[in-house]
C-alpha positions in Angstrom: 110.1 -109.5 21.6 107.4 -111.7 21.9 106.6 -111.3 24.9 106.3 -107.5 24.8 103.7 -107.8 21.6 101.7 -109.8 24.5 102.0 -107.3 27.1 100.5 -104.8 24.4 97.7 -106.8 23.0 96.9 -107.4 26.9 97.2 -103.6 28.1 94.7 -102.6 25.0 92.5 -105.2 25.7 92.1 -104.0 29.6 92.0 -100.3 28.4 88.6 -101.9 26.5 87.4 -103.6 29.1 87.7 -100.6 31.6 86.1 -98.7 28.9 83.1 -101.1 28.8 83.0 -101.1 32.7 83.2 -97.0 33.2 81.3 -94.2 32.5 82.8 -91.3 30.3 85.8 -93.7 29.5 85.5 -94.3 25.6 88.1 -96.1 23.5 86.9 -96.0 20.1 87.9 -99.1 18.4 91.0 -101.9 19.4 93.3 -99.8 16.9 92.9 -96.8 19.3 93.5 -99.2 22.0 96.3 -100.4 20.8 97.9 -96.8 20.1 96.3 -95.5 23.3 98.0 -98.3 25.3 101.7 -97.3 23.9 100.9 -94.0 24.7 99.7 -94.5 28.1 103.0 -96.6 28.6 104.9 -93.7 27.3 104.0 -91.4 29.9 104.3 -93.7 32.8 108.2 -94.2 32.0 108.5 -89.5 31.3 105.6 -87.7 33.1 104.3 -90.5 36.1 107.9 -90.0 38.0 107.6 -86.4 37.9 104.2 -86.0 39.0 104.8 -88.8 41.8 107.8 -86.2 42.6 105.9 -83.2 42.7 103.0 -84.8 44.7 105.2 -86.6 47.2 103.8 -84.0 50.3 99.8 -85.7 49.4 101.4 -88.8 48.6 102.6 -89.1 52.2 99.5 -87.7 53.8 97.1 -90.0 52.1 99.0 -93.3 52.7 99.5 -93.8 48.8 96.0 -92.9 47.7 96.5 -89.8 45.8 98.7 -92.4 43.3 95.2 -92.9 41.8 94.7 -89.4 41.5 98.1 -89.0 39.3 97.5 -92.1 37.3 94.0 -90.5 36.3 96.1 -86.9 35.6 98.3 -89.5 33.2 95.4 -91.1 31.5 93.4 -87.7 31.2 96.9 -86.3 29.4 97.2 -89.3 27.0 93.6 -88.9 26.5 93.7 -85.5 25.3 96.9 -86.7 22.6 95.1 -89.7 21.5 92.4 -89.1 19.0 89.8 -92.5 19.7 90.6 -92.5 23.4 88.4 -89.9 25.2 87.9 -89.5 29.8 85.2 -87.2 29.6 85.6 -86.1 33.4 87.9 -85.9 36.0 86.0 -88.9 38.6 85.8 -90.6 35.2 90.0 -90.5 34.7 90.3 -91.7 38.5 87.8 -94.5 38.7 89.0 -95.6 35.0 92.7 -95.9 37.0 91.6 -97.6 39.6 89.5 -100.2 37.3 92.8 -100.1 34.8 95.4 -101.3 37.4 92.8 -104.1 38.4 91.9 -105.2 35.3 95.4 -105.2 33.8 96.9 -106.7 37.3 94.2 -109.8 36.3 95.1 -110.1 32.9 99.0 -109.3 33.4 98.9 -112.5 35.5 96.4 -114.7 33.9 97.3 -114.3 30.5 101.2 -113.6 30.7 
């Protein structure tokens, strides 16, 4: 149990870094981090699968890159639920994927 508390406190601490590093990517305090963060975990287990399903055809003919793409479609959706999270644009809700899967990959292994 422990060490899923950790994973959260580290997943809303990245969400707040990327937030400090990228433009139009706003978390409004670490409470809204927090919630934002099980959110954001929420729809990776329900809505990432499907929209990796549906998008299998530009998956394939990108090499993988239109992942980002989705994962800034899930962030975008969980930004629009999440009052204190806020992606003001689309290039916002892909850069702010990218710079989430490398700050949390850091983190994730440094600090867990």
């Amino acid at each position: 149990m422990v060490h899923v508390i950790i994973h959260w406190l580290v997943s809303a601490v990245a969400l707040i870094i990327t937030a400090y590093l990228v433009r139009g990517f706003e978390v409004k305090n670490f409470f809204s981090a927090m919630m934002a963060a099980v959110v954001i975990g929420l729809a990776n287990i329900f809505i990432w699968p499907v929209l990796i399903f549906l998008t299998l055809p530009l998956n394939i003919l990108t090499l993988g890159l239109f992942t980002f793409v989705v994962n800034g479609i899930v962030l975008k959706i969980c930004a629009a639920l999440m009052p204190g999270f806020e992606i003001r644009s689309w290039g916002a809700a892909i850069f702010g994927a990218l710079i989430l899967a490398i700050v949390g990959t850091l983190l994730h292994t440094v600090l867990v």
